[in-house]
C-alpha positions in Angstrom: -175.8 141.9 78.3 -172.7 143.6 78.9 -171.5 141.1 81.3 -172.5 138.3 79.2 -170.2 140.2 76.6 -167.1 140.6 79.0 -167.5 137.3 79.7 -167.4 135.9 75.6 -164.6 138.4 75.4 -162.4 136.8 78.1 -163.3 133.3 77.4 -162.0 134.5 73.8 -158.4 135.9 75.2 -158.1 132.8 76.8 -158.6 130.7 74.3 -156.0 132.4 72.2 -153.7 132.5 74.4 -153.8 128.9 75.1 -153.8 128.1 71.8 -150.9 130.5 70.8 -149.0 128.5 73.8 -149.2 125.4 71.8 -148.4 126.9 68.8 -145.1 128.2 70.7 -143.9 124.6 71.4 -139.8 124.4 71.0 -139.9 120.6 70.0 -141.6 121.8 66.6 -139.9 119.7 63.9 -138.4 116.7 65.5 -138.1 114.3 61.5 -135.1 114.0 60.1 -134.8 116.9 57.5 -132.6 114.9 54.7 -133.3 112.1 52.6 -130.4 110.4 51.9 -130.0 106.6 51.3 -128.9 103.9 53.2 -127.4 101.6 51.9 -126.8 98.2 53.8 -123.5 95.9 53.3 -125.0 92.1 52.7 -123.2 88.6 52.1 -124.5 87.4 48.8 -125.3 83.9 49.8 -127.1 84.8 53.3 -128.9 87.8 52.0 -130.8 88.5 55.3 -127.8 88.6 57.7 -125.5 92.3 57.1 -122.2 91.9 56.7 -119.4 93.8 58.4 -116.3 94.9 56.2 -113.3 96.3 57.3 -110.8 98.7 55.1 -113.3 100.2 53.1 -113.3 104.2 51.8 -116.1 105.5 49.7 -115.8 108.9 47.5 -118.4 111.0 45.3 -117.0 111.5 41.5 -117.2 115.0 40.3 -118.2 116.4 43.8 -117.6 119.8 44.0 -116.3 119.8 47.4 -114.8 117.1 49.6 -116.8 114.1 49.1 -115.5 111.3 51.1 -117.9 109.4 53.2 -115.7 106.8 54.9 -111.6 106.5 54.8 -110.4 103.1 55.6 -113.0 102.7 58.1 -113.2 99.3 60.0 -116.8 97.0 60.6 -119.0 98.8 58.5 -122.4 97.5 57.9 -123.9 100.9 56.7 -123.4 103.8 54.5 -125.3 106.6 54.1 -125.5 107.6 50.2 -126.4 111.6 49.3 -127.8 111.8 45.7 -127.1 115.5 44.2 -130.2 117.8 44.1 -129.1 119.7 40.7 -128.2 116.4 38.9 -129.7 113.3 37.6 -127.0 111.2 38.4 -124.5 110.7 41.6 -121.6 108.1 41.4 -119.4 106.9 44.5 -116.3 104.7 44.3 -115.7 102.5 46.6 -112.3 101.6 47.2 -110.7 98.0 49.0 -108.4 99.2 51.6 -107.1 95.5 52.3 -103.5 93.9 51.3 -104.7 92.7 47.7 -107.1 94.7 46.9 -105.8 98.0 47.5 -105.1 98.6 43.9 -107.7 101.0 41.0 -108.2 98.2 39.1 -110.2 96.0 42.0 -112.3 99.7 42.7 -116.3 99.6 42.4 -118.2 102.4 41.0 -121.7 102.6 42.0 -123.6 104.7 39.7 -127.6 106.1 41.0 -129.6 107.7 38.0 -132.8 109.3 39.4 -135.6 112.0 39.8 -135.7 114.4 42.6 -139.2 116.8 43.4 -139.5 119.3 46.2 -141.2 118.0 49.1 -143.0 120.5 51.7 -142.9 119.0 55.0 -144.7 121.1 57.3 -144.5 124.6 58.5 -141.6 123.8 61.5 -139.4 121.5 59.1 -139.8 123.2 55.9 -139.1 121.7 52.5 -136.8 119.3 51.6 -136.1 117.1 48.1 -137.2 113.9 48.1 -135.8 111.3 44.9 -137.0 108.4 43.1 -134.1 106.1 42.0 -135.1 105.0 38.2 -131.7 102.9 38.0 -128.8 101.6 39.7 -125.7 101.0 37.6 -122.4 99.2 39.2 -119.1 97.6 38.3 -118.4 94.0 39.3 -114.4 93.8 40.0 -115.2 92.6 44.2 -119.1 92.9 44.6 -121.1 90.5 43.3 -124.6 92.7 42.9 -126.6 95.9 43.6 -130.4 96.0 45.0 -132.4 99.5 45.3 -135.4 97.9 47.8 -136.9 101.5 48.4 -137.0 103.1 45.2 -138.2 106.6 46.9 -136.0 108.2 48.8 -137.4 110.5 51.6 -136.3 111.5 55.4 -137.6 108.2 56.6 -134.5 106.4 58.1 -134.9 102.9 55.9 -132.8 100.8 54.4 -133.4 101.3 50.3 -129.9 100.0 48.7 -128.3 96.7 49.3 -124.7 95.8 48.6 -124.1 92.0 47.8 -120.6 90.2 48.2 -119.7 87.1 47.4 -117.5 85.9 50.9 -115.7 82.6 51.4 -115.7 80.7 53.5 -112.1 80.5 55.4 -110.2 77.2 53.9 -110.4 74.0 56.7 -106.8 73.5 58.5 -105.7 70.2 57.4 -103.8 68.3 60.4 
């Protein structure tokens, strides 16, 4: 019996220690740890195709620390949104770096009123917030409309907001 014991007892070690190698893995979390929106630039009238627009900037209101996401950047198709964890609301600007449009008045606000709840990932990421977008307010002076598409916002790297503009079409040359 006392080998037969030796033998369990080794078998045991071994097992633990293989199992405590997996456990050591360095890859351990490898998701995205944010959830942050994306918002996707669109042309109203060919909703499926993004559109690429140049001399744009878009600024947080009320951040408490610098909050500008893009200055005067050129083809963007794509902005990333972050909502605020201790508020309910989270408002960006988004300002028309072009010649004619450069002034307050032709400025959008976007405005995102939602929900957020702690989320518990798994023991290598940790916890994160997740949010729920209950509404999406906007002003109207150069885009033409607003879309949330994926209410829930978590670390998944989707599309969830949609930015419509009205574009037109560049007049014929007359000869």
């Amino acid at each position: 019996m006392g080998k037969f014991l030796k033998y369990l007892v080794e078998s045991l070690l071994v097992c633990v220690c293989v199992a405590g190698m997996g456990g050591c893995a360095t890859d351990g979390c490898v998701d995205n740890r944010s959830s942050i929106p994306l918002a996707q630039f669109y042309s109203y009238d060919a909703q499926e195709s993004a559109l690429s627009i140049d001399s744009i900037s878009i600024f947080g209101i009320g951040q408490p620390t610098d909050s500008m996401l893009l200055d005067s950047a050129i083809a963007v198709t794509q902005v990333y949104l972050p909502l605020r964890i201790a508020h309910d609301t989270t408002q960006y600007v988004i300002r028309y770096d072009q010649q004619g449009l450069s002034l307050p008045r032709y400025n959008d606000t976007l405005t995102f009123v939602y929900r957020s709840y702690p989320y518990f990932a798994s023991i290598d990421c940790g916890a994160m917030y997740n949010f729920v977008i209950d509404t999406c307010r906007y002003t109207r002076n150069v885009l033409d409309s607003v879309a949330v598409t994926v209410p829930e916002i978590t670390n998944k790297n989707v599309e969830s907001v949609r930015i419509f503009y009205t574009v037109q079409s560049p007049e014929p040359d007359e000869e």
